[in-house]
C-alpha positions in Angstrom: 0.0 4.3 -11.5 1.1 5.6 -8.1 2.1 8.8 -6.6 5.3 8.7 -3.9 2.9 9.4 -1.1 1.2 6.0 -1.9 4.7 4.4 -1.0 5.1 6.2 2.1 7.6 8.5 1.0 6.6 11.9 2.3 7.7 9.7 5.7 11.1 9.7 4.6 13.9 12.1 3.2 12.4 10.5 -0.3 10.9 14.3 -0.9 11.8 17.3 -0.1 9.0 19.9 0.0 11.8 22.9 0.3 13.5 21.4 -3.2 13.3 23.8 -6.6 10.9 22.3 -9.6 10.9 18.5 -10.5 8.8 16.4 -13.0 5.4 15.5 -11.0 5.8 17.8 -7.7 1.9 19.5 -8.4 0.5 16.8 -7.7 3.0 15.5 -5.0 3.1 19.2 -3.3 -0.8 19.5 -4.1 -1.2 16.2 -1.7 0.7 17.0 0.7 -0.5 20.4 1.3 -4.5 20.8 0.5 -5.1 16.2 0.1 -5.4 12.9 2.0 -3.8 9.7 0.6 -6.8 7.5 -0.2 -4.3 4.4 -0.6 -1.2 4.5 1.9 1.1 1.7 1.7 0.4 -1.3 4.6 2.1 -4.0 5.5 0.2 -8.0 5.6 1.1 -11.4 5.8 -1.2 -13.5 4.6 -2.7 -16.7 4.0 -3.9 -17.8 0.7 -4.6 -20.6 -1.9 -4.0 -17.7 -4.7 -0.5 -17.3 -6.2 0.4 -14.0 -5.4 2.0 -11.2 -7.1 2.8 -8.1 -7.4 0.2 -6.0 -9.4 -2.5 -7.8 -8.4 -5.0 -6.2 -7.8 -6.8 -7.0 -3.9 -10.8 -6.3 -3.5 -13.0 -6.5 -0.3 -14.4 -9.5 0.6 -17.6 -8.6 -1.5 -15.7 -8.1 -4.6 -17.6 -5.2 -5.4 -14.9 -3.0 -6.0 -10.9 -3.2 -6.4 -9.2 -1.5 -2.9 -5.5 -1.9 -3.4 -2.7 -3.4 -5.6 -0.1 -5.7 -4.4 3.1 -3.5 -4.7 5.6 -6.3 -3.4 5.7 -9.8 -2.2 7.4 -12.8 -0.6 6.7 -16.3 0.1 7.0 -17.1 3.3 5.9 -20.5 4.1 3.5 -22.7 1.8 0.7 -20.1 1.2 1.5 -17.9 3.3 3.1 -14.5 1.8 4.5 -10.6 3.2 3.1 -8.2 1.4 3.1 -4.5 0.8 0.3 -3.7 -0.3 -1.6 0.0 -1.2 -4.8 0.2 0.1 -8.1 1.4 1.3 -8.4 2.3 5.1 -11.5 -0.4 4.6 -9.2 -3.1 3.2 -6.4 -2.8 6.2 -9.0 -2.7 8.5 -10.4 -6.3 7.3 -9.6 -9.8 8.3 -9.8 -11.0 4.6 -9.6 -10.1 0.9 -10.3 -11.3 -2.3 -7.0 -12.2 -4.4 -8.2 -13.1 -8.0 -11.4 -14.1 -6.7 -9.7 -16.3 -4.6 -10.1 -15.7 -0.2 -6.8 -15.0 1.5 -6.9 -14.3 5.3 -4.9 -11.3 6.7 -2.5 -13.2 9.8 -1.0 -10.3 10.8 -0.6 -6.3 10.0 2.3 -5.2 10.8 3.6 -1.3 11.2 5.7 0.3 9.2 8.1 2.3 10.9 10.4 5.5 8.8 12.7 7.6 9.9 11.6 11.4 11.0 11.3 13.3 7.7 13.6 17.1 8.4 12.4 18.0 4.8 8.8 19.1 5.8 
């Protein structure tokens, strides 16, 4: 459902790029070189009436299409949840999403920070 760049990884010593042959690295070695991750990993927390969890799927606020799945969550307070979440640049631009049809307001984004990657 999701290639390592989606998580981040290429960010990380999580892949080597100088390694010999492993299962998946065309299409992990075919992103990295000639592609653009369309859904990068964010961090939210948010504010909703929805129960979240993980694989739920998140849309825009016009439900028109889905723009990222809910990789991982916590509960924070009463309705109010951390999540990592892989997403459209559209989504993590927006103030709020659709969560089983139900509104949740982004409260804050906050950045992810990864250690320099030497395997690049």
């Amino acid at each position: 459902a999701f290639i390592p760049q989606q998580f981040n990884y290429e960010h990380t010593p999580a892949i080597s790029f100088k390694k010999g042959c492993y299962t998946g690295q065309e299409i992990v070695a075919r992103m990295h070189y000639l592609g653009k991750v369309k859904r990068p990993m964010y961090r939210f927390i948010i504010s909703s009436e929805a129960d979240i969890a993980t694989g739920i799927s998140v849309d825009s606020i016009d439900g028109k299409t889905a723009q990222g799945h809910i990789v991982s969550c916590t509960s924070s307070k009463p309705n109010q949840y951390d999540v990592l979440i892989t997403a459209t640049e559209k989504l993590a631009e927006a103030k709020q999403w659709l969560i089983d049809g139900i509104n949740a307001d982004v409260i804050d984004a906050i950045a992810l920070s990864y250690p320099a990657n030497t395997n690049q």
